[in-house]
N, CA, C and O atoms as a MOPAC input file, in Angstrom:
PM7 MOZYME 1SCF
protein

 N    -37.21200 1   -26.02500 1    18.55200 1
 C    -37.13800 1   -24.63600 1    18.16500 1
 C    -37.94600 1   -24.41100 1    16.89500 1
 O    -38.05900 1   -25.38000 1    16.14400 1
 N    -38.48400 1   -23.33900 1    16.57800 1
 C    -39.51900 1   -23.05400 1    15.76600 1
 C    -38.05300 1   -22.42300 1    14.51700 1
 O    -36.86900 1   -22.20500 1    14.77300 1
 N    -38.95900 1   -22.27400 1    12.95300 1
 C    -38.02100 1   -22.00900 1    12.07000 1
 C    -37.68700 1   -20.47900 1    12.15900 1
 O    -36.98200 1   -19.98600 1    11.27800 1
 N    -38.18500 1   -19.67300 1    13.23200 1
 C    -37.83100 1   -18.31700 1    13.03400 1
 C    -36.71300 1   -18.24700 1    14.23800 1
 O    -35.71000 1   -17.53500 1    14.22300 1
 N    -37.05600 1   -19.02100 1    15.13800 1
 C    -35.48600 1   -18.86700 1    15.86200 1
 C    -34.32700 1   -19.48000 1    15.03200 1
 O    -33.29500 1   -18.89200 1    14.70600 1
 N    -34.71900 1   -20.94800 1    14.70100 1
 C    -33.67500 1   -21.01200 1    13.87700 1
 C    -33.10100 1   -20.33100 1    13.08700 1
 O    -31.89600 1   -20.55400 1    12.97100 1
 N    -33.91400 1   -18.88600 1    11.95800 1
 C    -33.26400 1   -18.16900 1    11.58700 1
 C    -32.60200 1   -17.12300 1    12.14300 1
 O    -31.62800 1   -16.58500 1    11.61600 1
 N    -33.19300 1   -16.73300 1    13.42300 1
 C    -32.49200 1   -15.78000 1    13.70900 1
 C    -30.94100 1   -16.25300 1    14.61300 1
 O    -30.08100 1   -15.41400 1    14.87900 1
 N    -30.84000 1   -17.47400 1    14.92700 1
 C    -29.44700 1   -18.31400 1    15.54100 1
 C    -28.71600 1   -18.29000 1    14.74100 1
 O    -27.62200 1   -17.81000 1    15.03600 1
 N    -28.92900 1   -18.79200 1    13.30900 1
 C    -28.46200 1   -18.79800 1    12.10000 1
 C    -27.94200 1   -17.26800 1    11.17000 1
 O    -27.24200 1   -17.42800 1    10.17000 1
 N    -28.25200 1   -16.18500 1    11.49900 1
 C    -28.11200 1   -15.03800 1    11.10500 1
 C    -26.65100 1   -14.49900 1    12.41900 1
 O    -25.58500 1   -14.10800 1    11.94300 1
 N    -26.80800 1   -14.55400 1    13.76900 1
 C    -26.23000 1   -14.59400 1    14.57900 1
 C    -24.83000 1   -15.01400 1    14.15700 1
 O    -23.83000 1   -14.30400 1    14.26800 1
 N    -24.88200 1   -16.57000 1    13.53000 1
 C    -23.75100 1   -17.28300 1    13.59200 1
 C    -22.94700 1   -16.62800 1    12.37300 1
 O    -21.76200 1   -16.82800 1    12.10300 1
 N    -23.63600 1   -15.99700 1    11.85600 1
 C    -23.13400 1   -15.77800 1    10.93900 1
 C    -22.13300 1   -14.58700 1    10.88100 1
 O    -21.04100 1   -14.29500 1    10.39500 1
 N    -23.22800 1   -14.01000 1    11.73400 1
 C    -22.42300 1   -11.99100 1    11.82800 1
 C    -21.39300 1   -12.83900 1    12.45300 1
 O    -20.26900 1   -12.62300 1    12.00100 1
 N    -21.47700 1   -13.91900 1    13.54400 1
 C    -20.13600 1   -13.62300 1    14.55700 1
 C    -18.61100 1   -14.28700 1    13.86300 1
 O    -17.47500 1   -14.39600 1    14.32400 1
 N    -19.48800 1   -14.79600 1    12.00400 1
 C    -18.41700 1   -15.75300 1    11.64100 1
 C    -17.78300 1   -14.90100 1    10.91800 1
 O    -16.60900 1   -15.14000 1    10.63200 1
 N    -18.39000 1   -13.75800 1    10.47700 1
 C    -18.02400 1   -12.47900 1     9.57400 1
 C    -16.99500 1   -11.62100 1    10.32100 1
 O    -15.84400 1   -11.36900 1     9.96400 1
 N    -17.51300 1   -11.29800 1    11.21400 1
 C    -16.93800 1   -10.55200 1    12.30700 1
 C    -15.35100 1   -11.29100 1    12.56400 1
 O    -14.45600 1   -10.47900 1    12.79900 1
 N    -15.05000 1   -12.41400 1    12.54000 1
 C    -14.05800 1   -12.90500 1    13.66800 1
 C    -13.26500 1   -13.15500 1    11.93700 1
 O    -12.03900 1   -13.16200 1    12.05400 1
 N    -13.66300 1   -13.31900 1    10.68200 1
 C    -13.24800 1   -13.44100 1     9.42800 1
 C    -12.44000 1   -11.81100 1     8.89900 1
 O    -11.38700 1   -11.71200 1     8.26800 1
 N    -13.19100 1   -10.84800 1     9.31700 1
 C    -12.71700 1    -9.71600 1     9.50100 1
 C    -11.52100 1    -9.15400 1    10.33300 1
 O    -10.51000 1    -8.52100 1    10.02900 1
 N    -12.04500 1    -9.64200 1    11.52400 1
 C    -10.37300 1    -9.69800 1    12.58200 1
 C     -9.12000 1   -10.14900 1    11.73100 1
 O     -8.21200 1    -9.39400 1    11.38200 1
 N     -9.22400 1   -11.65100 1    11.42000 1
 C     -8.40000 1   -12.42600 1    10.78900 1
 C     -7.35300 1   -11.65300 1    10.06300 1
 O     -6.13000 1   -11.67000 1    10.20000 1
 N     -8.18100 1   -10.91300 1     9.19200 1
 C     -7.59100 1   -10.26000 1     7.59800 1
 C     -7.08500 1    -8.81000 1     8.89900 1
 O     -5.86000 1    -8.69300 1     8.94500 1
 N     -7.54800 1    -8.20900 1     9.47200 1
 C     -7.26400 1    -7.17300 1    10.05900 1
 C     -5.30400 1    -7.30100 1    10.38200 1
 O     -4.29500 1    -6.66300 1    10.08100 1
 N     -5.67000 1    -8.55300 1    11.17000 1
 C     -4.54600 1    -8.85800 1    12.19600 1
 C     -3.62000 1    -9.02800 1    11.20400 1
 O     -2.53000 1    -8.47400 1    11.35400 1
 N     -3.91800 1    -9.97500 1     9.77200 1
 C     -2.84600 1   -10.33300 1     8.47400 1
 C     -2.20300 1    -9.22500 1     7.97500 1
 O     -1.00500 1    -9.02200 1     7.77700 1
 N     -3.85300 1    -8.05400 1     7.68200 1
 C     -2.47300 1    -6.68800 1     7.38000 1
 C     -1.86000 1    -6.11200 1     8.03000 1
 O     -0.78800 1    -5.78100 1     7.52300 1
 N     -2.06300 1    -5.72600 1     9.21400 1
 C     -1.27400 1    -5.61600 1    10.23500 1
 C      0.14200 1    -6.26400 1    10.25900 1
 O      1.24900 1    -5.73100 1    10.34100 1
 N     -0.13300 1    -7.26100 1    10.18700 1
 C      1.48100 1    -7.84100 1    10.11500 1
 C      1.96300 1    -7.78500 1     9.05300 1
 O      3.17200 1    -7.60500 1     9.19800 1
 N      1.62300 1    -7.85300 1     7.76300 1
 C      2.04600 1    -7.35400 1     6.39400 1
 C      2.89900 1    -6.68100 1     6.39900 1
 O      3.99800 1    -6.77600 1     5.85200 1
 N      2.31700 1    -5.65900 1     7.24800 1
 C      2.89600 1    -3.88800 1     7.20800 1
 C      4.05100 1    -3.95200 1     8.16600 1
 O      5.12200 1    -3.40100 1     7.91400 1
 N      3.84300 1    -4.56800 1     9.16800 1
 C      5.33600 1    -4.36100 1    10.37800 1
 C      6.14300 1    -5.22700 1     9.32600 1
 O      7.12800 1    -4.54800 1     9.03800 1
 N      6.17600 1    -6.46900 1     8.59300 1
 C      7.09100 1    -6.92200 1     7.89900 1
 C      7.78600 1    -6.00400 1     7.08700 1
 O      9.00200 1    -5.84000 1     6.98400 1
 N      6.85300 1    -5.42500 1     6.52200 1
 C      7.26200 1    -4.52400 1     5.67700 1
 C      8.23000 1    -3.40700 1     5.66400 1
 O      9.19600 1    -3.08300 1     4.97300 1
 N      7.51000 1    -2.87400 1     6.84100 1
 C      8.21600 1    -2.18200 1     7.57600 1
 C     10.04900 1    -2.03800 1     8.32800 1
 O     10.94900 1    -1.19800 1     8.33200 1
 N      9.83300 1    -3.28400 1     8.82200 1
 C     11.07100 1    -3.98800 1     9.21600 1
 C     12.14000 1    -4.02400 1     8.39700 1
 O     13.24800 1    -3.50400 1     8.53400 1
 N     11.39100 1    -5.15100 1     6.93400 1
 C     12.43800 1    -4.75400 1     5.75800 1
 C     12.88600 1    -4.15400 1     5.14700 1
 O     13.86200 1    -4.53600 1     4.50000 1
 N     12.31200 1    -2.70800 1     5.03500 1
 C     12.90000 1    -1.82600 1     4.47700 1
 C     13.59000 1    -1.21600 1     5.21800 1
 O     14.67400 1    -0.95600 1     4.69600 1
 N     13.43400 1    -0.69200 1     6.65100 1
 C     14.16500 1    -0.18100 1     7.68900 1
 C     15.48500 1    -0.54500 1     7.44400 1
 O     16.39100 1     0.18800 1     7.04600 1
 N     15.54200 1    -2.08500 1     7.79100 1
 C     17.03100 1    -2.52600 1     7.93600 1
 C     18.04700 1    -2.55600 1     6.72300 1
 O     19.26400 1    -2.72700 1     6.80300 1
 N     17.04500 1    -2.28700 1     5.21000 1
 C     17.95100 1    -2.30000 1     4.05600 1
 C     18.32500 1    -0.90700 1     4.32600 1
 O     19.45500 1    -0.60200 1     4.70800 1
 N     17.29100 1     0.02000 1     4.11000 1
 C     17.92300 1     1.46300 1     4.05800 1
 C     19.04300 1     1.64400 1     5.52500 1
 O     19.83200 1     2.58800 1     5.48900 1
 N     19.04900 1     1.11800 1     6.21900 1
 C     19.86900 1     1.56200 1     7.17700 1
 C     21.28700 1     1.00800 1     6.92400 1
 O     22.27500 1     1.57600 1     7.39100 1
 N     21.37900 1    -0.23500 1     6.09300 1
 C     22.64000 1    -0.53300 1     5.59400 1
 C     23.23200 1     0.63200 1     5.29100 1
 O     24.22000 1     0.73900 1     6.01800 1
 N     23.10200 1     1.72300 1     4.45600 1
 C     23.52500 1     3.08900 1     4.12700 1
 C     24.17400 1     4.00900 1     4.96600 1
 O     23.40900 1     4.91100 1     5.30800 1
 N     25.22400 1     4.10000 1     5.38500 1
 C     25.27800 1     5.08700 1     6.49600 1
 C     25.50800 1     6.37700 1     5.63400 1
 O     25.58400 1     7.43600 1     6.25600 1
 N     25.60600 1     6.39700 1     4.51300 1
 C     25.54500 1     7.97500 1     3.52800 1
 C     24.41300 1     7.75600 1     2.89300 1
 O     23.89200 1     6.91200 1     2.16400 1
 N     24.04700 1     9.41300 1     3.70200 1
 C     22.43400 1     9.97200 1     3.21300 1
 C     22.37500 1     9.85500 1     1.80100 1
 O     21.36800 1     9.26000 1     1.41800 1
 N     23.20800 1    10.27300 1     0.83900 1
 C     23.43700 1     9.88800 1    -0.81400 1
 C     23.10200 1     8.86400 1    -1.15000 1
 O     22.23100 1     8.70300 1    -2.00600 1
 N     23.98900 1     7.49600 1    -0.29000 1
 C     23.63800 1     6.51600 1    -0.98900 1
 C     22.33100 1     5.37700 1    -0.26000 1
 O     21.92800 1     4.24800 1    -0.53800 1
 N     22.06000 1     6.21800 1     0.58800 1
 C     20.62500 1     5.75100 1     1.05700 1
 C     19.36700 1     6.48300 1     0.43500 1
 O     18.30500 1     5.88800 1     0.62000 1
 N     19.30800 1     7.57100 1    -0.21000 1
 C     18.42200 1     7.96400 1    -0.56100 1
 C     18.83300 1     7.42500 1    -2.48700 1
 O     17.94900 1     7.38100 1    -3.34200 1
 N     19.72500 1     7.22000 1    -2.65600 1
 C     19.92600 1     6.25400 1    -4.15500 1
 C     18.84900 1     5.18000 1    -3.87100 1
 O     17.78500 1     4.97300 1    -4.45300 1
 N     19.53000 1     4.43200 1    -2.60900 1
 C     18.88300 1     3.26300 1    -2.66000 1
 C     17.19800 1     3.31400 1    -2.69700 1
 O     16.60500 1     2.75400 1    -3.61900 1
 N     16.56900 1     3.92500 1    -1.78000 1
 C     15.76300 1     4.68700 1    -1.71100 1
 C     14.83600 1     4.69700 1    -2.86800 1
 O     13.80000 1     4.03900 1    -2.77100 1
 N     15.09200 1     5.38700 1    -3.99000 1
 C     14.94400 1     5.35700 1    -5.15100 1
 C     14.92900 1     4.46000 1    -5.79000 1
 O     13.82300 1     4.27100 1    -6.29600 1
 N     15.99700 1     3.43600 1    -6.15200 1
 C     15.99000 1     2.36800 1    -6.67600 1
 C     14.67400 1     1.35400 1    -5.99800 1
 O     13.73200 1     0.87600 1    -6.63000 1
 N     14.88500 1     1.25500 1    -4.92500 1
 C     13.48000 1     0.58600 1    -4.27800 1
 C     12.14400 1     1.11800 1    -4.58500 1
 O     11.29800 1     0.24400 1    -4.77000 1
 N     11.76600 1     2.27500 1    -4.67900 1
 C     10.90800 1     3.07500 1    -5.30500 1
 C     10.49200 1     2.33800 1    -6.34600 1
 O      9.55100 1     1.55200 1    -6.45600 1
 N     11.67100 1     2.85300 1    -7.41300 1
 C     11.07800 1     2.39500 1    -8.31300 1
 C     10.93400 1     0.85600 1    -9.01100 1
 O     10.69600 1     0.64100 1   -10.19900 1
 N     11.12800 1    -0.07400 1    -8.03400 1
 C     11.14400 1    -1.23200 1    -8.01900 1
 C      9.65600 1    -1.83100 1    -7.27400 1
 O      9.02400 1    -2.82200 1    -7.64200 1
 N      9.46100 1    -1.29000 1    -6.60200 1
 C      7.88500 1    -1.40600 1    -5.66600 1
 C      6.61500 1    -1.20100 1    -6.98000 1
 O      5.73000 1    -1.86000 1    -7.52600 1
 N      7.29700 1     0.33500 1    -7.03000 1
 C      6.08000 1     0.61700 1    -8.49400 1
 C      5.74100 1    -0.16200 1    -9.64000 1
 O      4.67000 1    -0.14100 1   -10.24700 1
 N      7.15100 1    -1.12300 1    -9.97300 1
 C      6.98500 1    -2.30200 1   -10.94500 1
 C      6.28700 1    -2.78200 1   -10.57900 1
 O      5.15400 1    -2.50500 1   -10.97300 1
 N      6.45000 1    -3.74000 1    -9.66400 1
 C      5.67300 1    -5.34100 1    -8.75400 1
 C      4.17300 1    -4.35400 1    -8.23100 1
 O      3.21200 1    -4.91000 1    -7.69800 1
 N      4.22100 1    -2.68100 1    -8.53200 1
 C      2.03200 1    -2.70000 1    -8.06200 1
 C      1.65500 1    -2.93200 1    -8.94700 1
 O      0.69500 1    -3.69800 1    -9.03400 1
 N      2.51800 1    -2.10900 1   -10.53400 1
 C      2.02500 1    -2.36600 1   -11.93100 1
 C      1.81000 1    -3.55300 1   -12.21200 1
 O      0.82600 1    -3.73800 1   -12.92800 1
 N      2.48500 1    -4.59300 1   -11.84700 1
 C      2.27100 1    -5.87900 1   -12.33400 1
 C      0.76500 1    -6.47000 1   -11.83100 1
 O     -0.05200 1    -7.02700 1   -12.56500 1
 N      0.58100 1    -6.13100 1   -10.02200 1
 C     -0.24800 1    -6.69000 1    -9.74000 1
 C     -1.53300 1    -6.26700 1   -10.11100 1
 O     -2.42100 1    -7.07500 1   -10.38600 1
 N     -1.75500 1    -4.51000 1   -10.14500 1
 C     -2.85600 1    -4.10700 1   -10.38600 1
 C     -2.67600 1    -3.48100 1   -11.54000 1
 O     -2.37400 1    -4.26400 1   -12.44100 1
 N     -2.77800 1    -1.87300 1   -12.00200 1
 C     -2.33700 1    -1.38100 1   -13.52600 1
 C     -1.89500 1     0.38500 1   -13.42700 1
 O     -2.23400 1     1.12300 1   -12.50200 1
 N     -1.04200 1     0.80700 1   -14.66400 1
 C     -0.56600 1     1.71000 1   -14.41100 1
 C     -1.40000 1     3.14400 1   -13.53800 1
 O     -0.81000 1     3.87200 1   -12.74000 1
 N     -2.69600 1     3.27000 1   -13.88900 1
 C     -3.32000 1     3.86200 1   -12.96900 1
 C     -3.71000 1     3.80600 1   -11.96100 1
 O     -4.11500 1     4.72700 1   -11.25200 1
 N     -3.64000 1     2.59500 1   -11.72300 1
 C     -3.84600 1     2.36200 1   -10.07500 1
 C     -2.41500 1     2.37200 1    -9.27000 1
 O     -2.45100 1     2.20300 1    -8.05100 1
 N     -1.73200 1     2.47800 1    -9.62900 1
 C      0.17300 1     2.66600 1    -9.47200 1
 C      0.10400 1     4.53800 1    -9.03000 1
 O      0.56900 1     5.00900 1    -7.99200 1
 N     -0.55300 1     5.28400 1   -10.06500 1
 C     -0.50500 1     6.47700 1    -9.87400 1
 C     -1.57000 1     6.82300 1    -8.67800 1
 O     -1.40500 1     7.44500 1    -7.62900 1
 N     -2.41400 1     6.35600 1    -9.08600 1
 C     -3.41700 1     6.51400 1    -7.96700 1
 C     -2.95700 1     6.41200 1    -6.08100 1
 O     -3.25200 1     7.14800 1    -5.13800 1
 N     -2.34200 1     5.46900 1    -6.14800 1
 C     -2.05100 1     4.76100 1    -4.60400 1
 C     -0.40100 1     5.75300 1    -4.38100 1
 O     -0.29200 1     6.19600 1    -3.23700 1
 N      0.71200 1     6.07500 1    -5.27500 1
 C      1.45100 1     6.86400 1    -4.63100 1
 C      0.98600 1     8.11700 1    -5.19200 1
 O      1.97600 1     8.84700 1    -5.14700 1
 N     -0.23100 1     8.93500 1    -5.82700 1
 C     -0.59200 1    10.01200 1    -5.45300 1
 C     -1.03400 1    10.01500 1    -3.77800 1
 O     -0.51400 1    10.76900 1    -2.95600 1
 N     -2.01900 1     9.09100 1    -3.48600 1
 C     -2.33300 1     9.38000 1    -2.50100 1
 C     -0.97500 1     9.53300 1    -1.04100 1
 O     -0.93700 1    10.14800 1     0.02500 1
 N      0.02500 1     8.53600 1    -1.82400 1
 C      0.98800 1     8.96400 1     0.09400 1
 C      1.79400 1    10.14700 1    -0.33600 1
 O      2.60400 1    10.67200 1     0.42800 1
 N      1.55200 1    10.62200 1    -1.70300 1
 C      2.24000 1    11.81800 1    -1.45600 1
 C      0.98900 1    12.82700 1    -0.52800 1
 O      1.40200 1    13.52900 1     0.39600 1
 N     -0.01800 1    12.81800 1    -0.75800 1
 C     -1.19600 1    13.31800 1    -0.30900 1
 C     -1.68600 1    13.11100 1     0.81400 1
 O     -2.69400 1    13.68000 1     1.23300 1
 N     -0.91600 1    12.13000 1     1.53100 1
 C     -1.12700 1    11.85000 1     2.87600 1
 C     -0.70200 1    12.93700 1     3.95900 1
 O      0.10200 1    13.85200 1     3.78600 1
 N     -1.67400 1    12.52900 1     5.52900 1
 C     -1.93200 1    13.89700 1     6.11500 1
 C     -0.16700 1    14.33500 1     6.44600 1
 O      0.22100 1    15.49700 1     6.32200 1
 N      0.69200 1    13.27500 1     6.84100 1
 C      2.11800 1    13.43500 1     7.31100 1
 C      2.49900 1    14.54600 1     5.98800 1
 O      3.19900 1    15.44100 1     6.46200 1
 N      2.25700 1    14.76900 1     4.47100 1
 C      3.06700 1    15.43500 1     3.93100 1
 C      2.27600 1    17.15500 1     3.85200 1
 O      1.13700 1    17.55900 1     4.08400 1
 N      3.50400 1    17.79100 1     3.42300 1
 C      3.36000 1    19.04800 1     3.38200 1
 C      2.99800 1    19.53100 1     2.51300 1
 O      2.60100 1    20.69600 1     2.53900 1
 N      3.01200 1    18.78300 1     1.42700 1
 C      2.05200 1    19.00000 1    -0.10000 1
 C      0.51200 1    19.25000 1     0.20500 1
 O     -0.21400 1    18.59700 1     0.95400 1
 N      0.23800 1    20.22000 1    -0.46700 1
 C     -1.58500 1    19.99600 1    -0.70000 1
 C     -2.01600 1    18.67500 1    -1.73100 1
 O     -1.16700 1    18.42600 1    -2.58700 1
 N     -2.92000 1    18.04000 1    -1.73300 1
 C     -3.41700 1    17.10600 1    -2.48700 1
 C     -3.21800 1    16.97500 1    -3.93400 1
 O     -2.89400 1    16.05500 1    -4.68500 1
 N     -3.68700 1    18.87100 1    -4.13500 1
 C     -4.06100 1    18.74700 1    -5.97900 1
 C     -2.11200 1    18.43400 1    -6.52000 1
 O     -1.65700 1    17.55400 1    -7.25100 1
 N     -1.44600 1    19.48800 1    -5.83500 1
 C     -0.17100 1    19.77900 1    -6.27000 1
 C      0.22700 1    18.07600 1    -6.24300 1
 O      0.40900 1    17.49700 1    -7.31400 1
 N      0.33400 1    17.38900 1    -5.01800 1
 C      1.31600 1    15.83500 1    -5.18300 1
 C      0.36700 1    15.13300 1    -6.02600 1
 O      0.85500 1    14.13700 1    -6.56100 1
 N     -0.90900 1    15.37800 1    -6.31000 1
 C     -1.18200 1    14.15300 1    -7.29800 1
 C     -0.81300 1    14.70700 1    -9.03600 1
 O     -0.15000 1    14.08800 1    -9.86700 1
 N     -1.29400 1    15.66200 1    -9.15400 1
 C     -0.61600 1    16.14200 1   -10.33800 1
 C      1.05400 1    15.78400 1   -10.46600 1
 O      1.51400 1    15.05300 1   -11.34300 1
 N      1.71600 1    16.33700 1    -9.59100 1
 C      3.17000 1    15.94600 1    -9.79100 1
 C      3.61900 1    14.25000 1    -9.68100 1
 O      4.64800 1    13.78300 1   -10.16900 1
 N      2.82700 1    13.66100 1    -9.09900 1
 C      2.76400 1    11.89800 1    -9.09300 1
 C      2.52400 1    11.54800 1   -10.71400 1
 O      3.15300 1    10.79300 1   -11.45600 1
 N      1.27400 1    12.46300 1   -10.98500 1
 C      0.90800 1    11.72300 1   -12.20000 1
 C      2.06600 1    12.40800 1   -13.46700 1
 O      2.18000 1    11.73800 1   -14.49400 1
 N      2.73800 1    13.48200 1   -13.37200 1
 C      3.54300 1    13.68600 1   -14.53600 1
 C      4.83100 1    12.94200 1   -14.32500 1
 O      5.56400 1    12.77300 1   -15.29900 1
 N      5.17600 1    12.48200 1   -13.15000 1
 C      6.38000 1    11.09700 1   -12.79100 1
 C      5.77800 1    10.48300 1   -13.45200 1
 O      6.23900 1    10.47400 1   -14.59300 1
 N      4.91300 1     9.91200 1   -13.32700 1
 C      4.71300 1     8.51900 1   -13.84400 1
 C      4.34200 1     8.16300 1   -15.04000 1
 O      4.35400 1     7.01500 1   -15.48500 1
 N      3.86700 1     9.52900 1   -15.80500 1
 C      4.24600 1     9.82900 1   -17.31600 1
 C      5.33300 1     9.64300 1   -18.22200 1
 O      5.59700 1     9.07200 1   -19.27900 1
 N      5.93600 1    10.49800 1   -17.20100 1
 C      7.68100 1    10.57500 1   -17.71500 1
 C      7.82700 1     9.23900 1   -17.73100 1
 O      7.60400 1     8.66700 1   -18.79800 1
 N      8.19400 1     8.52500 1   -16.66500 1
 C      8.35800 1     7.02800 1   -16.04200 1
 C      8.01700 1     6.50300 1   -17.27000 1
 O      8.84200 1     6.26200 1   -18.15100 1
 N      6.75600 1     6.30500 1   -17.36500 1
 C      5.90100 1     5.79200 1   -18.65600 1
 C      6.42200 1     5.41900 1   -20.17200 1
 O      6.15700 1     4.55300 1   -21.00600 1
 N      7.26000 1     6.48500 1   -20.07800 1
 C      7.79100 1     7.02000 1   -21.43000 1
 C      9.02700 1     6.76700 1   -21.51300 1
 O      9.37400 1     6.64800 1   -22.68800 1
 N      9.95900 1     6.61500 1   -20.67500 1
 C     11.46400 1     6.72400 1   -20.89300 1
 C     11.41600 1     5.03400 1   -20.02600 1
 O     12.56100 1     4.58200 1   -20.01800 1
 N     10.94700 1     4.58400 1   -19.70700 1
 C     11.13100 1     3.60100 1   -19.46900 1
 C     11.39100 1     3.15000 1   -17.62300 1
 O     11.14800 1     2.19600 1   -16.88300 1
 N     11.91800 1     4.28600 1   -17.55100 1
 C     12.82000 1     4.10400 1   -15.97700 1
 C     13.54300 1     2.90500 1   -15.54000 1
 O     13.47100 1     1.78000 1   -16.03400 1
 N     14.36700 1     3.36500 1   -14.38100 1
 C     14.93200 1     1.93200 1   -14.22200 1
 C     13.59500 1     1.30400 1   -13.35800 1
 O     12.51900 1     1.82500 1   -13.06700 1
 N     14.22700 1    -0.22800 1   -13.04800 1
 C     13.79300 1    -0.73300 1   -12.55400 1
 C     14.26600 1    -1.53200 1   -11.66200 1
 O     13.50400 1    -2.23000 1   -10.99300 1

């Protein structure tokens, strides 16, 4: 084989190693999320009072928001639950839930919140 097929076999192997490296991580978050999913389902459902499931609720809230702060930083904390308040499922317009995300997390900021 001449060196230009070889490169182009070699370019090939590559997309298809990228490609199937991509799946990989696809399929990982994917399952991330049904875990995720799962676990919170079955805690909040421990609750059979809407009160003390939406306590809990909260308390988990604001326990999630710790462990993003930790991993990434307080603006990127605001950033990522502006956006699911901003997501297409809610009834908020964009500007209104990210503004109101970001004066939570001011407050939050400031008084400490639980955790």
């Amino acid at each position: 084989m001449s060196r230009a097929e070889n490169r182009i076999i070699d370019r090939i192997d590559r997309r298809r190693e990228r490609k199937a490296e991509t799946q990989v991580r696809e399929l990982r978050r994917l399952q991330i999320g049904e875990d995720a999913r799962a676990r919170v389902n079955c805690a909040a459902l421990n609750f059979d009072d809407p009160a003390e499931r939406l306590e809990w609720l909260k308390a988990a809230a604001w326990k999630i928001r710790a462990l993003f702060v930790s991993v990434q930083d307080d603006a990127g904390a605001v950033a990522f639950f502006g956006s699911l308040a901003a997501a297409h499922d809610s009834v908020l317009p964009r500007a209104i839930s990210k503004a109101n995300a970001e004066r939570l997390f001011t407050k939050a900021a400031n008084d400490g919140g639980p955790e």
